[in-house]
C-alpha positions in Angstrom: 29.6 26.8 142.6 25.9 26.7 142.6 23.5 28.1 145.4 21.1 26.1 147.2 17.7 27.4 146.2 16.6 26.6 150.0 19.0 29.4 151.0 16.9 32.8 151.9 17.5 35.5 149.8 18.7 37.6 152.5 21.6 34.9 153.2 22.1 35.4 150.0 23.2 39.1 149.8 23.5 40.6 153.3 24.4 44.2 151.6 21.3 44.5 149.4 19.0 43.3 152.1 20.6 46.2 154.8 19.9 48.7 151.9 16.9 47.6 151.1 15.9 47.7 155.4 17.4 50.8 155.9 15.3 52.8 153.0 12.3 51.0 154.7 13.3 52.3 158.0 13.9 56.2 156.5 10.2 55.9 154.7 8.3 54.7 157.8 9.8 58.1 159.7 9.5 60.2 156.7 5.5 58.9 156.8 5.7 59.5 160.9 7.4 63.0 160.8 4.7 64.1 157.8 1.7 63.2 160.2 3.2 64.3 163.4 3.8 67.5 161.7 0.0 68.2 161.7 -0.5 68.4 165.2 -4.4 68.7 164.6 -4.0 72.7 164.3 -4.6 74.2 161.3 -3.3 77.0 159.9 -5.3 80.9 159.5 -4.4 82.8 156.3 -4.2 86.1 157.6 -3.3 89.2 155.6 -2.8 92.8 156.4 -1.2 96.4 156.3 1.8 98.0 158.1 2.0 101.2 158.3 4.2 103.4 160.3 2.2 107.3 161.2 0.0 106.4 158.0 2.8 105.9 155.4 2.9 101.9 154.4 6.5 100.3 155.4 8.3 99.9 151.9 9.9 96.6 153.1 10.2 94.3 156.2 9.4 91.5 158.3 6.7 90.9 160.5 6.6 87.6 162.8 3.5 86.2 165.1 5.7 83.9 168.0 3.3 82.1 170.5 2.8 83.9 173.6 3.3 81.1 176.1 6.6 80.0 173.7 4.8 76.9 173.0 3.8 75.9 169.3 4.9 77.3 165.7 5.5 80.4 165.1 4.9 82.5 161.8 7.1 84.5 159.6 6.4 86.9 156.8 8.0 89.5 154.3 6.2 92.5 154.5 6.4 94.2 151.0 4.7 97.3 149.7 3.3 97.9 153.1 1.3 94.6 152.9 1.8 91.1 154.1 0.1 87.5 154.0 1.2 85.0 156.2 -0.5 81.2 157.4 -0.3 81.1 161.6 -1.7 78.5 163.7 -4.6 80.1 166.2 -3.9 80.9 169.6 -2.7 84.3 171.4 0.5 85.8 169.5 3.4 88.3 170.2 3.8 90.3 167.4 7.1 91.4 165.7 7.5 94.0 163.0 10.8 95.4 161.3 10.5 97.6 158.4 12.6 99.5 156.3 12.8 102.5 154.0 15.7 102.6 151.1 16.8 106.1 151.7 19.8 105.4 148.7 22.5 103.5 147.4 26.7 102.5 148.1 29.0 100.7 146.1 29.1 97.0 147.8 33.0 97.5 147.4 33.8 101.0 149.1 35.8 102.8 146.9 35.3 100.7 143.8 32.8 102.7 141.6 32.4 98.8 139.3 30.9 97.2 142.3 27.4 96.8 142.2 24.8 99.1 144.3 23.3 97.8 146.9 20.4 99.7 148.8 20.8 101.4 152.0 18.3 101.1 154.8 17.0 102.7 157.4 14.8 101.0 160.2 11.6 103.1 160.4 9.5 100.6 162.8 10.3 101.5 166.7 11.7 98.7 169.2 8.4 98.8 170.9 7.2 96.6 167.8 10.2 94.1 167.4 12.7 93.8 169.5 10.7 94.5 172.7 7.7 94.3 170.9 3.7 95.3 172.9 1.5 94.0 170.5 -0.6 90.9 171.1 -2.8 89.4 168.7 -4.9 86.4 169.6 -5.9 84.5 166.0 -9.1 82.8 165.8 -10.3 80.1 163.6 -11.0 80.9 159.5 -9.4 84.5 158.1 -8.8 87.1 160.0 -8.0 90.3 158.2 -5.3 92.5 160.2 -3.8 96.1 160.1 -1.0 97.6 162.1 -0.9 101.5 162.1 2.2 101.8 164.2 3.4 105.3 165.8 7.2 106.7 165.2 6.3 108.3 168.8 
């Protein structure tokens, strides 16, 4: 049996022309999500210290969450007591954890084959994290910035 070349091709083969509409349809939001995702803002490189009474915080996190919960927030490891992390401008709460390895367990209790794994102990106050004080607002271009935390 021989098709009729005045047949569309989409009469032709229903399947390939559903595929072929539905990656269409997955591009055209994959283009809309990557240039919605802009927003206008632009991201501040800022880069700092963390220190807790003048010795640097071995390892953490430190996090910049918008103060009026609108808008991205930022996230950072904090290594070495220093940290770099992008954040859009605006006025920021500021979160900081940090930890010291005081020593080392067995992962398996008990089981002196099971690898080490490094203890921790939380040297950054809740008055920095988990009910954190410190505001930062973040202006436009880099902005250099150091926390000195106290234990007290």
């Amino acid at each position: 049996m021989r098709m009729d070349a005045s047949i569309p091709p989409a009469a032709k083969s229903p399947k390939k022309h559903l595929a072929n509409r539905g990656i269409a349809v997955v591009w055209m939001a994959c283009v809309a999500l990557m240039c919605g995702c802009s927003g206008g803002n632009s991201l501040v490189a800022i880069e700092g210290s963390v220190q807790v009474d003048g010795t640097p915080v071995d390892e953490g996190l430190i996090s910049f969450l918008p103060e009026d919960g609108a808008g991205p927030s930022a996230q950072a490891k904090v290594t070495g007591g220093t940290y770099h992390v992008d954040v859009a401008p605006g006025k920021k709460i500021v979160r900081i954890q940090g930890f010291e390895i005081v020593g080392h367990e067995h992962a398996v209790r008990g089981n002196p084959n099971s690898p080490l794994l490094p203890v921790r102990k939380n040297v950054v106050p809740k008055k920095y994290n988990e009910e954190s004080e410190l505001r930062r607002t973040i202006g436009d271009g880099s902005n250099p910035l150091d926390f000195d935390l106290s234990s007290s």
